[in-house]
TIDOVO-875770 format. One line per field, with one value per atom (N, C-alpha, C, O): residue in three letters; x, y, z; atom name. Coordinates in pm, whole numbers. Layout:
residuo: ALA|...
x: X|...
y: Y|...
z: Z|...
atomo: CA|...
// end
This chain:
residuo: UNK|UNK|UNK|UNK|UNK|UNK|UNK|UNK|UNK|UNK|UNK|UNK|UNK|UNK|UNK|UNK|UNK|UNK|UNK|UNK|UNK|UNK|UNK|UNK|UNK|UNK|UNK|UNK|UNK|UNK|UNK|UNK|UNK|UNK|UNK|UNK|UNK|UNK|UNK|UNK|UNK|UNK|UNK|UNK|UNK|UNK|UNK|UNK|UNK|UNK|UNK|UNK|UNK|UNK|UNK|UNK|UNK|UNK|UNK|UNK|UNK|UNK|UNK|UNK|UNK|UNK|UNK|UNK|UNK|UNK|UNK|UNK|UNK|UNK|UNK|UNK|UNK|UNK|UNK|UNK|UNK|UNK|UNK|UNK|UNK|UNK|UNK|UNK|UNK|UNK|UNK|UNK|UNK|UNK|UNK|UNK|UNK|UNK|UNK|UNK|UNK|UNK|UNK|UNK|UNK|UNK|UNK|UNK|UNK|UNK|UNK|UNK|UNK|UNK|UNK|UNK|UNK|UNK|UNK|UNK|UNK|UNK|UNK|UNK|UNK|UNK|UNK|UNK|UNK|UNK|UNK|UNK|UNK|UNK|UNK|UNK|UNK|UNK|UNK|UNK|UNK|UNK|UNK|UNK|UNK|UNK|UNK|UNK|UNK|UNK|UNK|UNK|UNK|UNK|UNK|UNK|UNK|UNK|UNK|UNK|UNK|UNK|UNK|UNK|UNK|UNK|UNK|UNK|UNK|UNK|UNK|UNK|UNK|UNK|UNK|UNK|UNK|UNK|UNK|UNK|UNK|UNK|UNK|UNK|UNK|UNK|UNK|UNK|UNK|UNK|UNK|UNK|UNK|UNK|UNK|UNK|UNK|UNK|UNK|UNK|UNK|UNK|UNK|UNK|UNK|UNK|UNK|UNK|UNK|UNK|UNK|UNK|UNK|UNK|UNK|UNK|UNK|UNK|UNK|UNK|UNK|UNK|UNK|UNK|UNK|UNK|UNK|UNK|UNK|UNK|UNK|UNK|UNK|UNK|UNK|UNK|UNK|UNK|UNK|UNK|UNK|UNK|UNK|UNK|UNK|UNK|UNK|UNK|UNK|UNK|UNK|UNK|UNK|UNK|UNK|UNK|UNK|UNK|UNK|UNK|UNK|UNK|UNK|UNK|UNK|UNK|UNK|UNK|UNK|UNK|UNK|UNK|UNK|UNK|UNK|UNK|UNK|UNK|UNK|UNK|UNK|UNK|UNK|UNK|UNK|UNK|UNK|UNK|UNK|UNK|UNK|UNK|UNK|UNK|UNK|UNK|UNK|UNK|UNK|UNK|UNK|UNK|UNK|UNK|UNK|UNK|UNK|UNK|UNK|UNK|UNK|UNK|UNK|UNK|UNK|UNK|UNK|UNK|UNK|UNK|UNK|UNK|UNK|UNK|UNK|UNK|UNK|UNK|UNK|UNK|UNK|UNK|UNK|UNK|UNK|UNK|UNK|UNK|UNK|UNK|UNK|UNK|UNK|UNK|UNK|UNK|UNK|UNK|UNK|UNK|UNK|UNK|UNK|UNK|UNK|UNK|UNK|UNK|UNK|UNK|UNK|UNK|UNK|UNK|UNK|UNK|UNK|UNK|UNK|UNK|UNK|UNK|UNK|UNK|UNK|UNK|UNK|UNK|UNK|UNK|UNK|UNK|UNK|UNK|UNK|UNK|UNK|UNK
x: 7754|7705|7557|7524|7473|7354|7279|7292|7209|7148|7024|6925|7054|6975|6871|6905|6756|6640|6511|6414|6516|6430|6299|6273|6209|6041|6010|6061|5907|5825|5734|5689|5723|5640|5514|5492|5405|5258|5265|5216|5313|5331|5352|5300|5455|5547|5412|5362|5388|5295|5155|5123|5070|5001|5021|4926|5152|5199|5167|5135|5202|5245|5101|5092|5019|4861|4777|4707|4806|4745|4807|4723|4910|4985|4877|4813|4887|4851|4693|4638|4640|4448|4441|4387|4479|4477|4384|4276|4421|4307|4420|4522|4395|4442|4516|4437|4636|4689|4593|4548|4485|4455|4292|4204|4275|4141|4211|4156|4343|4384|4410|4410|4438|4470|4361|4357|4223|4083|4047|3941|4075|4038|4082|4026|4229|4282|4270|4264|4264|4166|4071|4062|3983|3863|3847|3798|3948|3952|3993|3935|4061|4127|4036|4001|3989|3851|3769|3780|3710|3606|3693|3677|3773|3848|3822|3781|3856|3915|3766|3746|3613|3524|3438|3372|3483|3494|3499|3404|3654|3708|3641|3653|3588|3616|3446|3416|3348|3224|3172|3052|3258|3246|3363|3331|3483|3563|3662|3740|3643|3708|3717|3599|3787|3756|3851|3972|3762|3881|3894|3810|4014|4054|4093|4191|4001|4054|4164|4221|4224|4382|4488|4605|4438|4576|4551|4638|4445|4407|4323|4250|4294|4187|4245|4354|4201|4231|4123|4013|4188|4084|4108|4227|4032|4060|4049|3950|4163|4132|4210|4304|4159|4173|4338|4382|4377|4551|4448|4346|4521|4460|4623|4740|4561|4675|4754|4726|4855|5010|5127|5104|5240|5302|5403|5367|5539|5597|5737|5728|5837|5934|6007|6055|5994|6124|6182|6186|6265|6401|6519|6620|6496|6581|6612|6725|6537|6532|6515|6538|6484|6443|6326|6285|6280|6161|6032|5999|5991|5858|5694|5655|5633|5550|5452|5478|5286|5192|5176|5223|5122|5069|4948|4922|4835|4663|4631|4692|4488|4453|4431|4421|4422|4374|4380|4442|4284|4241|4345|4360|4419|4499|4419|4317|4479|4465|4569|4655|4542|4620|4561|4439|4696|4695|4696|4795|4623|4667|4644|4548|4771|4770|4710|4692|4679|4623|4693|4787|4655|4722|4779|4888|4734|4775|4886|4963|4864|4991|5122|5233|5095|5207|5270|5393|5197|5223|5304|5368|5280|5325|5479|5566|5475|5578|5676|5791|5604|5732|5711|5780
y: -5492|-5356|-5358|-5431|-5290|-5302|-5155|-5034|-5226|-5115|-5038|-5089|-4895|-4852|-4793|-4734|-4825|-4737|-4689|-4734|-4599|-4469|-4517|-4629|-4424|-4451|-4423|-4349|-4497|-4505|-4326|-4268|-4287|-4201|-4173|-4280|-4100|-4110|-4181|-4284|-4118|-4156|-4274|-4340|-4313|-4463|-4585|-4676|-4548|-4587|-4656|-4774|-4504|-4519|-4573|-4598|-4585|-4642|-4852|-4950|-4813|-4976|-5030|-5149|-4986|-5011|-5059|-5159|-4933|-4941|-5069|-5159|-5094|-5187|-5340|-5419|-5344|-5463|-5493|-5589|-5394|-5370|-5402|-5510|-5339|-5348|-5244|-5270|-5102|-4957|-4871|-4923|-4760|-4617|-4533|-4475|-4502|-4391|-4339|-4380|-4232|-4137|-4234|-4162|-4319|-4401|-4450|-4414|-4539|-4521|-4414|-4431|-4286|-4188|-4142|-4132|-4094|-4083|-4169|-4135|-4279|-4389|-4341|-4300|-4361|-4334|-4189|-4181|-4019|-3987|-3993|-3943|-4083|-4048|-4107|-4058|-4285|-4295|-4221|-4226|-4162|-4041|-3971|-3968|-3905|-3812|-3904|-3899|-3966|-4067|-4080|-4004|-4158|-4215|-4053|-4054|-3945|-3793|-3758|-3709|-3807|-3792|-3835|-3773|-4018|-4073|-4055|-4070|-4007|-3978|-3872|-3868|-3805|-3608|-3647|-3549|-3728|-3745|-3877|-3902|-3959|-4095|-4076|-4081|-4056|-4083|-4180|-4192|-4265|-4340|-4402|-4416|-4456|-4495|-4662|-4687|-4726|-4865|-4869|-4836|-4914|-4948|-5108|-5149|-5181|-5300|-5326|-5262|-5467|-5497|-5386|-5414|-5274|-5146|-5137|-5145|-5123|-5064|-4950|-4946|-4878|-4802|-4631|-4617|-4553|-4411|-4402|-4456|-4309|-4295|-4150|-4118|-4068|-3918|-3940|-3980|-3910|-3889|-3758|-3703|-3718|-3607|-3614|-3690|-3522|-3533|-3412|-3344|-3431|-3364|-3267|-3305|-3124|-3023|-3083|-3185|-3038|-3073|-2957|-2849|-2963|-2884|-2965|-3069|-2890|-2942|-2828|-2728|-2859|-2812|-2741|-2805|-2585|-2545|-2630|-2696|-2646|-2741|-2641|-2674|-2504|-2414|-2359|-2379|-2300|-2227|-2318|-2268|-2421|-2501|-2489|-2569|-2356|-2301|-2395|-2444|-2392|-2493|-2411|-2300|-2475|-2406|-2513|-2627|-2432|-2485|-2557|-2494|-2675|-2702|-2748|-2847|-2657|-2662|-2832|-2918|-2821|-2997|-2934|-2820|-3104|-3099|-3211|-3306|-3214|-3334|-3376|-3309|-3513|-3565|-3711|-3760|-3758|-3847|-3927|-3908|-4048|-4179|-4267|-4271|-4383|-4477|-4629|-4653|-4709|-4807|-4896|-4899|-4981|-5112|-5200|-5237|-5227|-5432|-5487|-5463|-5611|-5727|-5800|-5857|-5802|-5808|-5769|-5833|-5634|-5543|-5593|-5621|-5600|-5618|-5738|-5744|-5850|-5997|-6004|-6101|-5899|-5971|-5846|-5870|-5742|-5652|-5711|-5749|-5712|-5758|-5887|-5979
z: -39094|-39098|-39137|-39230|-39080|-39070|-39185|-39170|-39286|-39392|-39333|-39280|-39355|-39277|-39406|-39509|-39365|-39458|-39461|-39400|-39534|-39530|-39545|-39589|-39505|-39440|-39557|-39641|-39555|-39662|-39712|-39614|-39788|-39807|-39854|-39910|-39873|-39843|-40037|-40081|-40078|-40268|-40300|-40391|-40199|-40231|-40176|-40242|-40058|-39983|-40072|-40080|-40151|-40244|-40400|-40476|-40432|-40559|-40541|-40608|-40408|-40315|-40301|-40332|-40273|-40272|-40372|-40383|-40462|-40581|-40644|-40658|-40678|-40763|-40689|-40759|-40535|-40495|-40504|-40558|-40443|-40523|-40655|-40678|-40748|-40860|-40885|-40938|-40844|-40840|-40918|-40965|-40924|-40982|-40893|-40820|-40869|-40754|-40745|-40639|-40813|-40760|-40704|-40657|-40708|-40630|-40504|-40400|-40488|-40360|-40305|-40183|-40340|-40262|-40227|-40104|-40303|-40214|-40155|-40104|-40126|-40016|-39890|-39788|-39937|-39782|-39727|-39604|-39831|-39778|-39685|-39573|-39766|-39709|-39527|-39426|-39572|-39444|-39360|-39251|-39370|-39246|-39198|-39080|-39293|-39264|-39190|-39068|-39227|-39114|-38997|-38902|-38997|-38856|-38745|-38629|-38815|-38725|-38670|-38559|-38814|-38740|-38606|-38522|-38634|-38565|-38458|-38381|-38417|-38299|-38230|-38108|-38276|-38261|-38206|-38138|-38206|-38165|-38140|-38152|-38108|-38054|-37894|-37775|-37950|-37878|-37857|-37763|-37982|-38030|-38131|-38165|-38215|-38353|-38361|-38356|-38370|-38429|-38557|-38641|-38578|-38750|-38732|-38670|-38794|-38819|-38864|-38953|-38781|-38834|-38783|-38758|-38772|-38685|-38498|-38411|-38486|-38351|-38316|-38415|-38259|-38188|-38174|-38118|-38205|-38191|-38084|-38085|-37975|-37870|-37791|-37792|-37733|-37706|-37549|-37488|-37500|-37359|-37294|-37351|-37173|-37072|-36972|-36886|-37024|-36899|-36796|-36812|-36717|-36631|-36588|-36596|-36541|-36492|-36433|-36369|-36440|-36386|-36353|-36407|-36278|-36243|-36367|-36422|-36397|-36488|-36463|-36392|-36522|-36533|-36686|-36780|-36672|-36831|-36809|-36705|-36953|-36969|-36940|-36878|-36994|-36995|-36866|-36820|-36809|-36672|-36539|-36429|-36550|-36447|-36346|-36262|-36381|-36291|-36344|-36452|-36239|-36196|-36281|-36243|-36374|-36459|-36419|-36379|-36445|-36460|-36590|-36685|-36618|-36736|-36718|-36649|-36800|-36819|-36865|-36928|-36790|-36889|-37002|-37047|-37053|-37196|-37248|-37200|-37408|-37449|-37575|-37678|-37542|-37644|-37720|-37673|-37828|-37890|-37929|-38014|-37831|-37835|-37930|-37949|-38027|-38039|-37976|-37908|-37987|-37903|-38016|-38093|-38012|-38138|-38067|-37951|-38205|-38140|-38168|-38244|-38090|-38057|-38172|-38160|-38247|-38369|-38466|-38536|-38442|-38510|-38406|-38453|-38263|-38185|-38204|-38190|-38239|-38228|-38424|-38465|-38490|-38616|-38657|-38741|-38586|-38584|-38452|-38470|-38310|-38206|-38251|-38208
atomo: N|CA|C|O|N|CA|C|O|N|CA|C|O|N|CA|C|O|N|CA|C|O|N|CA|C|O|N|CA|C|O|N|CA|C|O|N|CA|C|O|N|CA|C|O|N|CA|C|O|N|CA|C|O|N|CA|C|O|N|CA|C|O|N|CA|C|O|N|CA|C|O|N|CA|C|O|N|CA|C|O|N|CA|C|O|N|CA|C|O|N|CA|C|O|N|CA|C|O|N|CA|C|O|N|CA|C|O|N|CA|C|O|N|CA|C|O|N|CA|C|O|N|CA|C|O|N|CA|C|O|N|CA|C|O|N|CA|C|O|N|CA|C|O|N|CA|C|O|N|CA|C|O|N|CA|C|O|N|CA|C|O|N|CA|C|O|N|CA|C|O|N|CA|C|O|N|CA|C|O|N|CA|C|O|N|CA|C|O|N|CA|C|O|N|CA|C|O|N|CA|C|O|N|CA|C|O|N|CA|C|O|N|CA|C|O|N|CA|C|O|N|CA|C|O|N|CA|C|O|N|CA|C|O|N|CA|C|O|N|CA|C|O|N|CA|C|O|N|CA|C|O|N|CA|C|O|N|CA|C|O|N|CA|C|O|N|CA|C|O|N|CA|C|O|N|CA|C|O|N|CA|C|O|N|CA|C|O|N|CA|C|O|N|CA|C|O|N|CA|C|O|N|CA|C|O|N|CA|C|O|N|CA|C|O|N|CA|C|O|N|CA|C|O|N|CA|C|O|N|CA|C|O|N|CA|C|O|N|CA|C|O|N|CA|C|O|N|CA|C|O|N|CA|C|O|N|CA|C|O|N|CA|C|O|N|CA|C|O|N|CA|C|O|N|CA|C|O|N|CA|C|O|N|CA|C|O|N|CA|C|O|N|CA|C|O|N|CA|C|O|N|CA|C|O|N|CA|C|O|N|CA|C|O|N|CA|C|O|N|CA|C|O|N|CA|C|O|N|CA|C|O|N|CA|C|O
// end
């Protein structure tokens, strides 16, 4: 029987950090903060952002599409628009797969 378990959370996450840095919860938690904030600026006027060791946040264009309700089955427009993909590196893939 296979143990199943629960995701980590942003607290547990930052308790887990701090302990291994050897910093303060609340100094890892403005770190990672702050990184976020950079990475979103990053993105939002570059167009892409790498994070060493994770992979690359990058903004790209879907372009219009016809698409289908789930409910009604009738045939709907869907507008472009700009999403934000992850793409791991090679790295993350080679030590997780």
């Amino acid at each position: 029987m296979q143990k199943i378990m629960s995701k980590m959370t942003k607290s547990q996450m930052i308790a887990s950090l701090a302990e291994a840095v050897n910093l303060s919860k609340k100094e890892t938690a403005g770190f990672l903060d702050h990184l976020a904030e950079f990475v979103y600026k990053e993105v939002k006027k570059n167009g892409e952002c790498i994070v060493p060791g994770f992979g690359k946040l990058v903004k790209a264009k879907r372009k219009a599409r016809e698409g289908r309700n789930p409910a009604t089955g009738e045939t709907i427009k869907i507008p472009a628009k700009t999403v934000v993909k992850f793409r791991l590196s090679k790295a993350v893939k080679d030590a997780v797969l």
